[in-house]
C-alpha positions as CSV (number, residue, x, y, z in Angstrom):
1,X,-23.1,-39.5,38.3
2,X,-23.2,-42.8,40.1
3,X,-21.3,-46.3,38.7
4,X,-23.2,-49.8,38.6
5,X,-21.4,-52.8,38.2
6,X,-22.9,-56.4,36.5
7,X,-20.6,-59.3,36.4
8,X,-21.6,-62.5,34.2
9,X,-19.7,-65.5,33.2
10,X,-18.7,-67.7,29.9
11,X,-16.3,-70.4,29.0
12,X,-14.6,-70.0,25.6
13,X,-11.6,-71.3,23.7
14,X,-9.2,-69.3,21.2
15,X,-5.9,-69.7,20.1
16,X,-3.3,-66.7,20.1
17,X,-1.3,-67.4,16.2
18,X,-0.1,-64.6,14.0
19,X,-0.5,-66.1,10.1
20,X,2.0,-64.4,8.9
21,X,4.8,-65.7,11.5
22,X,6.2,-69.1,11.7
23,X,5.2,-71.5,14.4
24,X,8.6,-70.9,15.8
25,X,8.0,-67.4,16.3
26,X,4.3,-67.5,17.4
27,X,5.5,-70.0,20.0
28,X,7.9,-67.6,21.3
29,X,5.5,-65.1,21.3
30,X,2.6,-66.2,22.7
31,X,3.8,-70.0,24.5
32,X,0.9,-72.0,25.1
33,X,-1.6,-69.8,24.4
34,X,-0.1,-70.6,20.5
35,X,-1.3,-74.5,20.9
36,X,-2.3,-75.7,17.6
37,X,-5.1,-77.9,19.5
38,X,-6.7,-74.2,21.5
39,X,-7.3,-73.5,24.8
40,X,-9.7,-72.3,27.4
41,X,-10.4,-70.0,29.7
42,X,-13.4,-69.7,32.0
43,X,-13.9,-65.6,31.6
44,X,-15.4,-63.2,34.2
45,X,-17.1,-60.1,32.6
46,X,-18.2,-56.7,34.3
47,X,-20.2,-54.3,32.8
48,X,-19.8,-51.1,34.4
49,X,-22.1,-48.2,33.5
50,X,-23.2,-44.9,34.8
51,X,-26.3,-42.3,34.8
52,X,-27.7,-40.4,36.8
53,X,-30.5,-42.0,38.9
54,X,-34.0,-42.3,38.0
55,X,-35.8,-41.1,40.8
56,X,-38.6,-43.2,40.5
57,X,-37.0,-46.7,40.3
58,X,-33.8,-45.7,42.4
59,X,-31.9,-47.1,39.4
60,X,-29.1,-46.1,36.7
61,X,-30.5,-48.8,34.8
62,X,-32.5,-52.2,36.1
63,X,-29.7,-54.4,36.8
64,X,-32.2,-57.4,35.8
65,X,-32.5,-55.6,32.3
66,X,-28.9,-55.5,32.2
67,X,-28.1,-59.2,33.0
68,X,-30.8,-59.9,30.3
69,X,-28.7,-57.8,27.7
70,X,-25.7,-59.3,28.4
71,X,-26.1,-62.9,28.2
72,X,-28.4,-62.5,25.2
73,X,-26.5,-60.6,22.9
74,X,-22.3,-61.4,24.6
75,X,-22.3,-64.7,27.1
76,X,-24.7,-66.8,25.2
77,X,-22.7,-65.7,22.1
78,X,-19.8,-66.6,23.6
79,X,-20.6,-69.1,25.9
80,X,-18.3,-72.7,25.2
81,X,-17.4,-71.4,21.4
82,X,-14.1,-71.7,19.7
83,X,-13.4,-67.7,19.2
84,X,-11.1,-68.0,16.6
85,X,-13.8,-69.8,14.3
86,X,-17.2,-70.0,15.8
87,X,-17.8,-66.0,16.1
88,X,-17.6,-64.4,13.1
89,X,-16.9,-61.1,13.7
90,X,-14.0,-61.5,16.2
91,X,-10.8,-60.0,15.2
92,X,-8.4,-62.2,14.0
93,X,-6.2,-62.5,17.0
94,X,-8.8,-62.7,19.8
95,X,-6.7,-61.8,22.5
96,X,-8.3,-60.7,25.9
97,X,-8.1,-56.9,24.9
98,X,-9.6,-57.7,21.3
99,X,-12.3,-59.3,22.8
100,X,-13.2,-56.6,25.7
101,X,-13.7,-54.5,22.8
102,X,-15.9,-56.9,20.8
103,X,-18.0,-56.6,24.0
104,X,-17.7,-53.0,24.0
105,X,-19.0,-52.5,20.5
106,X,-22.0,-55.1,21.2
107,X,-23.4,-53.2,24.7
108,X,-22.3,-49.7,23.9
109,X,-25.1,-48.8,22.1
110,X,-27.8,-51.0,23.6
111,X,-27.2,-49.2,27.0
112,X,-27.2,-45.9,25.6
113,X,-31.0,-47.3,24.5
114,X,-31.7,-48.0,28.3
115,X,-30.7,-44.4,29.6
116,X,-27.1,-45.1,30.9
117,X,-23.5,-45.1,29.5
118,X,-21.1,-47.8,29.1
119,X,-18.3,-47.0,31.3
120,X,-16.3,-49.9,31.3
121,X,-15.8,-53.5,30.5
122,X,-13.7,-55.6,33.1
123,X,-12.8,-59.2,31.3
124,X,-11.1,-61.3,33.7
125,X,-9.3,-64.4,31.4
126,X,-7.6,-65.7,34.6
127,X,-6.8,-64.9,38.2
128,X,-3.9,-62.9,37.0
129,X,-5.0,-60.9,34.0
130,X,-7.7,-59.0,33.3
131,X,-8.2,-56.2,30.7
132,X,-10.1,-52.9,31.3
133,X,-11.5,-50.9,28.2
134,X,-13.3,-47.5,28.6
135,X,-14.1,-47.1,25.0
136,X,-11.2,-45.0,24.0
């Protein structure tokens, strides 16, 4: 079994607000990520899958195939939208975890299609954070 990492790009703003709680509390909650007017983040995503290798093509999967995927079905999806409003079936709260798994449940089963598995998506919000889901 052998690991192959793609990393793409987008820009995208969301707000972090819990309905149900004051503004009081969301601001203690989630600070300035609660800011009524939204804010950004310029996100790094990695797509790590695995398979065996196709001894033909040397590959797990064509890496070109799998930038092609990714941008037409999560970054241009993504790419400078509002995720809160403009992406319809983002959860609610559209926190980095909620929206590694959005990913997750878009590629999943397109690279099972291409011959490999989805082992894990890496979404980098900012230098400091990331989130890591492994489908589980």
């Amino acid at each position: 079994m052998i690991y192959i990492t793609r990393k793409e790009h987008f820009n995208a703003a969301h707000k972090l607000f819990n309905p149900a709680w004051s503004e009081e509390k969301n601001n203690s909650v989630f600070g300035k990520c609660a800011n009524k007017n939204w804010h950004g983040h310029n996100y790094e995503l990695f797509v790590t899958v695995k398979g065996e290798i196709n001894p033909d093509t040397g590959f797990v999967v064509n890496l070109k195939d799998l930038s092609t995927l990714i941008r037409k079905d999560v970054t241009e999806v993504l790419d400078h939208k509002n995720l809160n409003v403009d992406i319809k079936d983002m959860p609610i709260m559209p926190s980095t975890e909620n929206v590694a798994i959005f990913i997750w449940d878009i590629l999943a089963p397109k690279i099972k299609e291409m011959g490999a598995t989805l082992h894990v998506i890496k979404l980098q919000e900012t230098d400091s954070n990331y989130v890591e889901y492994f489908g589980e």
